[in-house]
C-alpha positions in Angstrom: -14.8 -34.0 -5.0 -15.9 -33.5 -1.2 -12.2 -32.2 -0.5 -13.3 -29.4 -3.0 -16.9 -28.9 -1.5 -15.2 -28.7 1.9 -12.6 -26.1 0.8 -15.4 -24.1 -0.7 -17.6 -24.2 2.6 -14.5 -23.1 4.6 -13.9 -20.6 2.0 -17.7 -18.7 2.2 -17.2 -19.3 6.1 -14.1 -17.4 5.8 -15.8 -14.7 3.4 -18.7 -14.3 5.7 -16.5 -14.0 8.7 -14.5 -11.0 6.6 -17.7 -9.3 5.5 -19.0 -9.1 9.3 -16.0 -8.2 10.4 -15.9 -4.9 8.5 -19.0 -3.1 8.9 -17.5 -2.9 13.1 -14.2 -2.0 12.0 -15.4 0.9 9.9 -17.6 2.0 12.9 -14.2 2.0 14.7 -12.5 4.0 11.7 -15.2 6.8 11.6 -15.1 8.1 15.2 -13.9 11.0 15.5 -14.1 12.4 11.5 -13.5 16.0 11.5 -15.4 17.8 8.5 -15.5 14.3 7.1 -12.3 13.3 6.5 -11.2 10.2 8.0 -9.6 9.7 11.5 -6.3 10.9 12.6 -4.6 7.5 12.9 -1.5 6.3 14.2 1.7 4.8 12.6 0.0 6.2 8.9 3.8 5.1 7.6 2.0 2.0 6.6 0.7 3.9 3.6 3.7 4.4 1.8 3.8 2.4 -1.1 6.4 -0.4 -0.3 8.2 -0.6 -4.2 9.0 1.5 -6.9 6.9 -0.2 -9.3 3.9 0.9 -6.4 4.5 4.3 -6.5 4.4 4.7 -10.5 1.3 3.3 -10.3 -0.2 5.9 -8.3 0.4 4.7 -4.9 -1.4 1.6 -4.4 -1.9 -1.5 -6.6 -3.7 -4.6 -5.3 -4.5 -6.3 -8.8 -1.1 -6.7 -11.3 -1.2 -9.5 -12.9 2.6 -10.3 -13.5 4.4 -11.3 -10.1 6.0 -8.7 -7.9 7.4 -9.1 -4.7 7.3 -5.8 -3.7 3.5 -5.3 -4.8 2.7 -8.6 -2.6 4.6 -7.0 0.4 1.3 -5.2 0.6 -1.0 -7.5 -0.6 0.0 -10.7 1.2 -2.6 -12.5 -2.0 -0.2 -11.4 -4.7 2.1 -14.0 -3.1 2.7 -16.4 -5.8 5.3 -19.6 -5.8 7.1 -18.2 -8.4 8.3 -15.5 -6.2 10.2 -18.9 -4.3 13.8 -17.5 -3.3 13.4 -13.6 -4.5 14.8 -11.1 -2.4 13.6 -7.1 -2.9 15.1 -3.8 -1.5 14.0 0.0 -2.2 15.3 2.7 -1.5 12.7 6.2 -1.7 14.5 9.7 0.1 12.4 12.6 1.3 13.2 15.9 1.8 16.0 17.0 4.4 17.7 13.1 5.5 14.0 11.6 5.2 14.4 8.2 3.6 12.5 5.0 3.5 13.9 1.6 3.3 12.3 -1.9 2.3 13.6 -5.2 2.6 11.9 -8.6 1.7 12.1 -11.9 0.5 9.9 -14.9 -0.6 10.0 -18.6 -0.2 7.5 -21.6 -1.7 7.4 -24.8 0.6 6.2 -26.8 -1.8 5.2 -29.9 0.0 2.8 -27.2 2.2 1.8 -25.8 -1.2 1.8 -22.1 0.7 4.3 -19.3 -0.2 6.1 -17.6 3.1 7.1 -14.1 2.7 8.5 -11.3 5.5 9.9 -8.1 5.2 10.9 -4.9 7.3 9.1 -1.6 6.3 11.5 1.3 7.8 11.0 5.1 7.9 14.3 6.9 9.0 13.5 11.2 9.6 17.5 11.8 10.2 18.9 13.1 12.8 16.3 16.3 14.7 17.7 18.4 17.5 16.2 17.7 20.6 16.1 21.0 22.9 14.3 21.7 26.3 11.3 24.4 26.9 13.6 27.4 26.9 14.9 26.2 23.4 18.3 25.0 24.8 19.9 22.1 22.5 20.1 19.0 24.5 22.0 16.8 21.9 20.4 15.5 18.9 18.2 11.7 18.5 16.4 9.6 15.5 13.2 9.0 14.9 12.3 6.4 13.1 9.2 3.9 12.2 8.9 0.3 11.2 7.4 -2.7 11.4 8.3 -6.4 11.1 5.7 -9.1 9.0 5.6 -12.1 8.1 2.9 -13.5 5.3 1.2 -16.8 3.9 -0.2 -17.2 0.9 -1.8 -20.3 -0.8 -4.7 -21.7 -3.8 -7.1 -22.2 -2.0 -9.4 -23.6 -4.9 -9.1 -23.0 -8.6 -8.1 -19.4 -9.4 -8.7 -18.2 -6.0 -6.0 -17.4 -3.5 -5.9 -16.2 0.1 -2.8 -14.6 2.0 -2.7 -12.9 5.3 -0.2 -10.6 6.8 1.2 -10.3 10.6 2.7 -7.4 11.7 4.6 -5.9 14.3 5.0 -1.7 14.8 7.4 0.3 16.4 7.7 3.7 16.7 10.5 5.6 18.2 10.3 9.4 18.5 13.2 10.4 21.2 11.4 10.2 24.1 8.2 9.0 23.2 7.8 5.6 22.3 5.2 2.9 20.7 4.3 -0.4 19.5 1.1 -2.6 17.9 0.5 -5.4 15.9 -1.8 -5.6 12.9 -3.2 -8.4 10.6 -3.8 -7.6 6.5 -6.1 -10.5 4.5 -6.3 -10.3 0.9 -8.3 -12.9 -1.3 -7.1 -12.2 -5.5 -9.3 -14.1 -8.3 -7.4 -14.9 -11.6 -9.7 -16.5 -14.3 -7.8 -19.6 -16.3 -7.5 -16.9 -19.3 -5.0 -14.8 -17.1 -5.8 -11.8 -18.6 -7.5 -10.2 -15.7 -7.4 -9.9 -11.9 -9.3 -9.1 -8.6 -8.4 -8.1 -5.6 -10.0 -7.4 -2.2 -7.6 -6.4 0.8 -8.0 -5.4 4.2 -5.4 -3.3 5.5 -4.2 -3.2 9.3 -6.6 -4.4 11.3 -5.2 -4.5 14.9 -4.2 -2.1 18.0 -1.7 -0.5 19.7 -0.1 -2.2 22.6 2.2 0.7 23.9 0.5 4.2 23.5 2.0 7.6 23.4 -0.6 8.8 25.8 -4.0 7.8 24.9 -5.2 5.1 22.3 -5.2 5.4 19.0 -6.8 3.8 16.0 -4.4 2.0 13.3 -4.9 3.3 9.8 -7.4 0.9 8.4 -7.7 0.9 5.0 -10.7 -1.7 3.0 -8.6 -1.9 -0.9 -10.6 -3.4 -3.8 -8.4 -3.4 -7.4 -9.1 -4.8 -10.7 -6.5 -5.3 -13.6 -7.2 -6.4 -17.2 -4.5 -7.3 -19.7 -5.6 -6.8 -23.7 -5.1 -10.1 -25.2 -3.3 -9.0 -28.9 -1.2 -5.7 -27.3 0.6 -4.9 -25.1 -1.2 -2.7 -21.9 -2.6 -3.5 -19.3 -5.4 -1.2 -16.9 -5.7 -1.2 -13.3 -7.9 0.3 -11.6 -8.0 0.3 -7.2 -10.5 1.9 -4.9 -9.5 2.9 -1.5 -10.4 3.5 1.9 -14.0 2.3 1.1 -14.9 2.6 5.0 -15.5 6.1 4.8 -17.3 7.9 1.7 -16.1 11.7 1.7 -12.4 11.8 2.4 -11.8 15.5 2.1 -11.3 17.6 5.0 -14.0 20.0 4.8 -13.8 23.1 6.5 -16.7 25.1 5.3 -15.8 28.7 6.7 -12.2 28.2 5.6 -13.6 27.5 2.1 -16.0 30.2 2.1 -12.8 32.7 3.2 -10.3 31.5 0.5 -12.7 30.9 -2.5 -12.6 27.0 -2.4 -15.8 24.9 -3.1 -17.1 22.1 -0.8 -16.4 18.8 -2.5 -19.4 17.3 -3.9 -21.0 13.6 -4.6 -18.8 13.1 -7.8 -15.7 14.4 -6.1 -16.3 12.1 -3.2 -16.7 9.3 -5.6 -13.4 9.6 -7.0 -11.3 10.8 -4.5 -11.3 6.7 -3.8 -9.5 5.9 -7.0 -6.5 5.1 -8.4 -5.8 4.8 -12.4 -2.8 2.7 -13.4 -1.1 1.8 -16.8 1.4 -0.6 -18.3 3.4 -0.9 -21.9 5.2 -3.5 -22.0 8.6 -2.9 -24.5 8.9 -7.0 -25.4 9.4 -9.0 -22.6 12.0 -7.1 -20.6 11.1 -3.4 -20.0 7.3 -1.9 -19.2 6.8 1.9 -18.6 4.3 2.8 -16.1 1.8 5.5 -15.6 -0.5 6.1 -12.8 -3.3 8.5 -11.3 -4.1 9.4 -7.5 -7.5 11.4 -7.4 -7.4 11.8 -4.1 -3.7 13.3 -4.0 -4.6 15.9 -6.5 -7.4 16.8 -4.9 -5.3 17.5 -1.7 -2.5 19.0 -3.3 -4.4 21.4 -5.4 -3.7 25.0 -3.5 -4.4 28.4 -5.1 -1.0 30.0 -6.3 1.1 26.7 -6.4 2.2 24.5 -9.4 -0.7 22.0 -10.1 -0.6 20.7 -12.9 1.3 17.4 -12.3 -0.3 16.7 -8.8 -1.8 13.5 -8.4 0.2 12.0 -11.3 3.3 9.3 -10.9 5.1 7.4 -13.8 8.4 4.9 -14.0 9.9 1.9 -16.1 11.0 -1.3 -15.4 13.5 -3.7 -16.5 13.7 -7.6 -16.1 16.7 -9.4 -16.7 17.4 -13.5 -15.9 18.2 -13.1 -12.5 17.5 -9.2 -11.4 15.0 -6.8 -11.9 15.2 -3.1 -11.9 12.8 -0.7 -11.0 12.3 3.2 -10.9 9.5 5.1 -10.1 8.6 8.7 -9.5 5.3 10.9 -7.9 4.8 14.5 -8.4 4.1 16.8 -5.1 3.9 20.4 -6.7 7.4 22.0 -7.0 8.7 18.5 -6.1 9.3 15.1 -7.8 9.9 12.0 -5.1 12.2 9.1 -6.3 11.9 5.4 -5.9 14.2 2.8 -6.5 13.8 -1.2 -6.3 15.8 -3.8 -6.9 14.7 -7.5 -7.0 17.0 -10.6 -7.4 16.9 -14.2 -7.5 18.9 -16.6 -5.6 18.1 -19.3 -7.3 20.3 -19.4 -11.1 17.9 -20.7 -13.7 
């Protein structure tokens, strides 16, 4: 009984210490807003949803219920020991050579009670031809991004568990090079009924350590995502708010608008520019389709005399077998569809 009332007092301290926390960071995150829209940060590759099953889900999920090691790659809560000895690559190419790899794996130590996962998050542009001032071709180089973490997740009391992220950053550009480091927390509620789930997660809180030039902020991001699972069928809802630091997330150029026809964003726009809608069938226990939502990418996509109409929308399907699971999941841009495929297997043979 008193271990339980101590791990509760450590775990309000550790609330209270996250809630004061914020309010400075998104100080931090707001300097500099141009027409409202939120800072231009540094190393933004964090973004990218990690998984396939991520990205047909509209970008960002926080709050499945069923395990997924590449969902807890970005939420460091969703780390769960039945993710003990999984291993998870994806594979998502751009336009031009542009790809993005993701590798990770999971392990329980059981006498610790705390799942351990890491994972490399790479962003390879393909090969750009570097040239001098006169436009003379000096040979060609690679950019590239990535970063290195490691993560730690445990129960901290019934039906509430804590993880935490570490990360290192590098970015490589030819001759212009950077690093940082930068911590996520995420704290995920799961009721004994299982049929729902909440998540808060703070995103890349940290700094640079080498600059370009001049400092820069990271892309901090404050996630909160809720998931409920009907008890007699088979969906399941998701629904994520992001980048709740900053309230109007449009950049607004008024005379730019007022030229081209556009109208400012207003309160309700603002308001859902922050979410994220999410879906799941599940076909029996093997295969789920997915369907998700991105306000905020429609709203940016949007432009007069383009293809619209699938903006801001991303689907995919999934299948689980004993040992491997498959993923595929896709986003629409306009004129163009992106691709994403995952892979997850299990060392262990049960």
């Amino acid at each position: 009984m008193m271990t339980t009332i101590k791990k509760i007092q450590k775990l309000g301290v550790f609330i209270l210490a996250l809630f004061f926390c914020i309010p400075m960071v998104m100080a931090q995150t707001t300097i500099g807003n141009i027409g409202g829209k939120e800072s231009n940060a540094v190393y933004n590759f964090l973004n990218l949803p990690h998984s396939a099953k991520a990205s047909s889900l509209g970008g960002i999920n926080i709050s499945r219920i069923q395990p997924d090691l590449g969902l807890a790659m970005y939420n460091p809560a969703l780390l769960t020991p039945s993710m003990d000895s999984w291993l998870h690559l994806s594979v998502k190419p751009y336009l031009a050579d542009i790809k993005q790899y993701d590798f990770s794996g999971a392990k329980f130590i059981e006498n610790k009670k705390i799942v351990v996962g890491w994972g490399v998050h790479f962003m390879d542009y393909g090969s750009v031809a570097m040239t001098d001032i006169a436009g003379n071709q000096m040979g060609n180089f690679r950019p590239n991004d990535y970063s290195l973490q490691v993560s730690a997740a445990t129960s901290y009391i019934n039906n509430i568990h804590i993880g935490t992220t570490l990360k290192f950053i590098q970015s490589n550009y030819g001759l212009y090079k950077s690093n940082g480091f930068a911590m996520d927390i995420g704290l995920r509620y799961q009721p004994a009924s299982k049929l729902s789930q909440v998540s808060v997660l703070v995103k890349n809180l940290g700094a640079q350590l080498k600059t370009y030039a001049t400092k820069e902020e990271l892309p901090f991001n404050l996630i909160v995502g809720w998931t409920k699972k009907l008890e007699n069928a088979p969906f399941q809802f998701s629904l994520t708010a992001e980048k709740l630091s900053l309230w109007n997330l449009a950049y607004n150029d008024t005379s730019f608008n007022a030229q081209q026809g556009y109208r400012n964003p207003g309160s309700l726009q603002n308001l859902f520019n922050h979410l994220i809608l999410a879906g799941e069938v599940f076909i029996g226990e093997q295969v789920s389709v997915n369907l998700g939502y991105n306000f905020m990418r429609r709203f940016d996509l949007n432009i007069q005399g383009q293809q619209n109409a699938l903006n801001g929308f991303s689907s995919g399907l999934a299948l689980q077998l004993q040992r491997v699971e498959v993923q595929y999941g896709n986003a629409f841009f306009q004129k163009n569809m992106y691709h994403h495929f995952s892979l997850m297997y299990n060392l262990k043979n049960r």
